[in-house]
Phi, psi and omega in degrees: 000139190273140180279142200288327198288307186306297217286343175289299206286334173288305196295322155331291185306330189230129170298112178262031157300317203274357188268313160335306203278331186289002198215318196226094173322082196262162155227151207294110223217084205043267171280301149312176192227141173241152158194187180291163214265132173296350205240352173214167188258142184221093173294341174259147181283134178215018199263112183250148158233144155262156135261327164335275159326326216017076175205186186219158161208155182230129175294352182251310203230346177081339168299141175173202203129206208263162144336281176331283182322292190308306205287000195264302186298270185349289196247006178071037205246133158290181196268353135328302176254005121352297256234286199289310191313331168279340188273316158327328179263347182266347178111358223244129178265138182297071177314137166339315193257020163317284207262134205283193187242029225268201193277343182286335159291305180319291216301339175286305195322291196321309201293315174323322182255348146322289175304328168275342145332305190296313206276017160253339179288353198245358160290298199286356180291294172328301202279005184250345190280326194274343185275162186309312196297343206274012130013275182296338201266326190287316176308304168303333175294289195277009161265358172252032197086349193298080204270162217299313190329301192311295187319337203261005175269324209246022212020028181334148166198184190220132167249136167288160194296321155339161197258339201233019165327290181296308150014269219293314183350285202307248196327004186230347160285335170078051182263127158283097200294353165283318162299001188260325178294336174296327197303327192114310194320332197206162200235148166290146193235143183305343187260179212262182186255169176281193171281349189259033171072299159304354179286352190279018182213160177203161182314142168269332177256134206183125181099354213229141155259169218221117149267097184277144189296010306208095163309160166305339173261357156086010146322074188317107197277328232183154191226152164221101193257113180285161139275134181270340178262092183293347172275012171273095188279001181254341195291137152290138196295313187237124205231105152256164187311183186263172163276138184218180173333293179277346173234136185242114192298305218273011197243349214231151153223135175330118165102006196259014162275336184276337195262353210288291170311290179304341183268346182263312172344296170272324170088025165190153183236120185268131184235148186215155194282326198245128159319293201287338153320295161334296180332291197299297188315318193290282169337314187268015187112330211238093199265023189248043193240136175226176189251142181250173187253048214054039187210156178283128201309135191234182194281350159303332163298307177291289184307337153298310204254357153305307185304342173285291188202144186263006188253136176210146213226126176235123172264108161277089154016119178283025143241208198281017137289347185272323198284321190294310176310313193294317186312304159335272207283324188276023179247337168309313233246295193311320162319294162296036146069010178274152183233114130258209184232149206250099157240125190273068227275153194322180175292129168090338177261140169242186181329325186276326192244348163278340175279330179286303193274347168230357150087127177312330164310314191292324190281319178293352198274314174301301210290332174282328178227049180280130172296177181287169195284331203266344180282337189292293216286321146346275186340291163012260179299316182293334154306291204306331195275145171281147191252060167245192219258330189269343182298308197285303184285012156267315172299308209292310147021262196296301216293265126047273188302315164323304147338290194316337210274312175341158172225313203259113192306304148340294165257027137306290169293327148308322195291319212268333171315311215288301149003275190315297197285317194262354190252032175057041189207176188260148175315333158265351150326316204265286209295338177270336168294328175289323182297315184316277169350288182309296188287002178270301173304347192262334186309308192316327201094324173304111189309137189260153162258183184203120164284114164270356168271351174304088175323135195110313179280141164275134153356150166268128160327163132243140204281109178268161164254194193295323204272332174275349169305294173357267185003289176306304189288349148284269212321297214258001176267318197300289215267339164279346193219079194277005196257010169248339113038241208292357173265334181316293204291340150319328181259325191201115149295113165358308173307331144325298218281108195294338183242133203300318189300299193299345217260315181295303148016254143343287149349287151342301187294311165313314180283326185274336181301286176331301203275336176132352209274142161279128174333109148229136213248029127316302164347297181278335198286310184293322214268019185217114194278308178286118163309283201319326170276308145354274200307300187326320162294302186310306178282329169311327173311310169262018150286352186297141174273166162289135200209151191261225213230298205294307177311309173278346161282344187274335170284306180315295230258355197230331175248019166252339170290350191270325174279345187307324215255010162290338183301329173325287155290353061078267185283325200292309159287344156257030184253307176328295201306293181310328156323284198296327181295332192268304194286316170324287176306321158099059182238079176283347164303261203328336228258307170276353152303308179308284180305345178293306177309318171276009182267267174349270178359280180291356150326277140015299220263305194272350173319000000 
């Protein structure tokens, strides 16, 4: 069990609006800060932060909780290291018997020496680039330009051609090589080992300059290692780590501890395919640019660098791989709901060698006035294609489906104009081809449902009368103004509360009164077991209006008079009910009986 007075004082030390905005692009929304939700794709912001509250909520996917929690969904962390990574920034020392010893500890341990492995391998890389062997690799740095700063911002390094450097490093650190081989850093060799042990492992990288992989928290995740001998031909141009504990290929990108800062700054992010592209681009001013890591660009890839900023810039290579990526990439960036913009650089240049020959003005210029990816890849298909009638229905082919994907009708219809202009045909042709589809699938018959548990979609309302309303509107009187708590409870017990969410609640709340503790309602939020009620707390907290002293007793005092007088309503709808039951039947003795009672009743109600 975590101690709850530490898990306060950390959230108390750091706000967590300012930790949330550092991540999530919030703007100031009354009480709250609103923005788009990190965890499902969305165009209207439905993502609440408090700092009041200390709590996030999302109205859409529903997902929300404390700090901990956000930094746990956000970055993937248990809630151990959740735990420690917050406490490191509020300053707050940890006790030893805080965190138990149970297997979510092994797994922090195992990952603590993960990260410290990469970082004596991305020491010992460094110190070899710099050494008499790292000769050929610094000589390659400076014919492509690479000035020394850069190396050293950016931990450049070198593995050598030799097979067990790094081995022996690994062994006089008294580093454990069967975790440095999950790691990647070093390969078990098939054969049996000698007696001192090294022989049963060897560099995995060798021969290579070394880009190490460094998270936004300054983590070593990982290596991407070049080959230096272009005459080599069997050699891969590029050999990255394996996926392992810390590191994930399709999750991770090159350049993005440095790039971080610059990238919320402007609010917008440049992506280029090769590390020494990055490099040159960084290096000439433009520092709000990453890489993906020898792998084809992914939707992970994408659901990361989202989390920065949603405007993105893609540069693609002026040949026919460069075209294939644009193919690639734009139904990944339509899925996550993003429009980005496309620059498509001359046949033969890429990123790295058009800023050495036309100079970084000329590429911001391409990049300030790049079209959408989806306006690129039109372009595209409308080269290739011929402008005869089977030539426009092979490009329509390609299009067509692409279209499909679009959700947002605006821009839909830009697309399908634009589609329509270059590919030589009229615009309704493109729209009766969408409609074709639609109407083929509603022909099937199948009935559509619709999941209200389906990320993303919002809850179905649910219809209350006036007494569960109180009900809610106490709760949320209850939680903004908690030090009136004991006058509530003095007048109604939890057992009044007709709806099941407020009534556990209550329940909760009553109970935290009993042992002596002050209302918190992270506090209460860990103590509901139920997600589904969670979210219901979470959002009554942040939908509460603001109120004065005077206003919550007039609210208090207005929604206890509504619950006294539900038995009341009650008896009422069912004397309503005999009344119909009466007229039907034609028993007009009983009809005015009813109605007298129910003329009492509603006295009664208004008294």
């Amino acid at each position: 069990m975590f101690n709850q007075s530490i898990l306060s004082d950390i959230r108390d030390r750091i706000p967590i609006v300012a930790f949330i905005n550092e991540r999530v692009p919030l703007k100031k929304a009354g009480r709250n800060y609103k923005g788009l939700c990190p965890f499902h794709q969305e165009k209207t912001a439905s993502f609440m932060v408090s700092d009041e509250k200390q709590i996030f909520h999302c109205f859409g996917c529903g997902e929300g909780g404390d700090i901990f929690k956000f930094l746990m969904k956000y970055e993937g962390l248990s809630f151990a290291e959740s735990m420690r990574t917050l406490a490191e920034r509020a300053g707050v020392t940890l006790p030893q018997d805080v965190i138990g010893k149970g297997p979510d500890e092994e797994l922090l341990r195992k990952k603590k020496w993960a990260y410290r492995l990469n970082e004596i391998a991305a020491e010992y890389f460094r110190d070899r680039l710099i050494s008499d062997s790292g000769r050929q690799a610094r000589n390659y740095l400076k014919s492509r330009g690479i000035k020394d700063e850069i190396w050293t911002q950016l931990f450049l390094g070198y593995a050598e051609k030799g097979w067990d450097g790094l081995v022996r490093h690994l062994e006089e650190k008294k580093a454990p090589l069967s975790l440095a081989a999950e790691l990647g850093l070093i390969k078990k060799r098939s054969q049996s080992p000698s007696q001192n042990g090294s022989d049963g492992y060897y560099d995995f990288f060798r021969s290579r300059l070394m880009f190490p992989i460094i998270s936004p928290r300054g983590e070593v995740l990982g290596f991407s290692g070049r080959v230096l001998d272009e005459q080599d031909k069997e050699a891969a141009k590029y050999l990255n780590s394996p996926d392992s504990l810390v590191y994930h290929k399709s999750n991770c990108v090159f350049g993005l501890h440095l790039a971080a800062d610059a990238i919320r700054k402007d609010d917008r992010l440049i992506l280029v395919e090769g590390n020494i592209d990055l490099i040159s681009l960084f290096q000439a001013g433009v520092q709000n640019v990453v890489a993906p890591l020898g792998t084809a660009f992914t939707g992970g890839h994408i659901r990361l660098l989202k989390r920065y900023t949603r405007n993105m810039v893609v540069i693609f290579d002026g040949d026919e791989a460069g075209i294939k990526a644009a193919n690639r990439a734009l139904p990944l960036f339509i899925e996550e709901g993003l429009t980005p913009r496309a620059v498509a650089l001359p046949k033969g240049e890429d990123p790295d060698s058009f800023v050495r020959k036309s100079g970084v003005d000329k590429i911001k210029n391409l990049i300030g006035e790049a079209p959408t990816l989806f306006e690129h890849v039109i372009d595209i298909v409308a080269s290739q294609s011929t402008n005869d009638t089977a030539g426009r229905i092979q490009a329509m082919q390609q299009i067509i489906p692409l279209l499909r994907k679009v959700a947002e009708p605006v821009e839909l219809g830009m697309y399908r104009g634009y589609a329509a202009k270059r590919l030589h045909v009229k615009e309704e042709i493109i729209r009766e081809s969408l409609q074709h589809n639609v109407k083929a699938y509603l022909s099937k018959k199948a009935p559509l449902q619709r999941s209200d548990a389906a990320v993303g979609q919002p809850k179905q309302p649910v219809e209350r009368n006036s007494a569960q309303t109180a009900e809610r509107l106490l709760i949320e009187t209850m939680i903004g103004k908690p030090h009136l708590i004991p006058k509530i409870w003095g007048k109604i017990a939890p057992g009044q509360f007709s709806d099941r969410s407020c009534r556990t609640i209550a329940e909760i709340i009553v109970d935290e009164q009993r042992q002596g503790d002050a209302f918190n309602l992270n506090r209460l939020l860990d103590r509901i077991a139920d997600p589904d009620l969670a979210v219901d707390l979470r959002s009554i907290a942040l939908n509460g209006q603001q109120m004065d002293e005077g206003e919550a007793q007039t609210i208090i005092e207005d929604c206890l008079a509504s619950m006294e007088k539900r038995p009341l309503t009650e008896k009422i709808e069912q004397v309503n009910e005999a009344i119909r039951e009466a007229e039907s039947e034609g028993n007009e003795e009983l009809l005015f009986e009813l109605l007298a009672k129910k003329r009492d009743l509603a006295a009664a109600v208004i008294k």
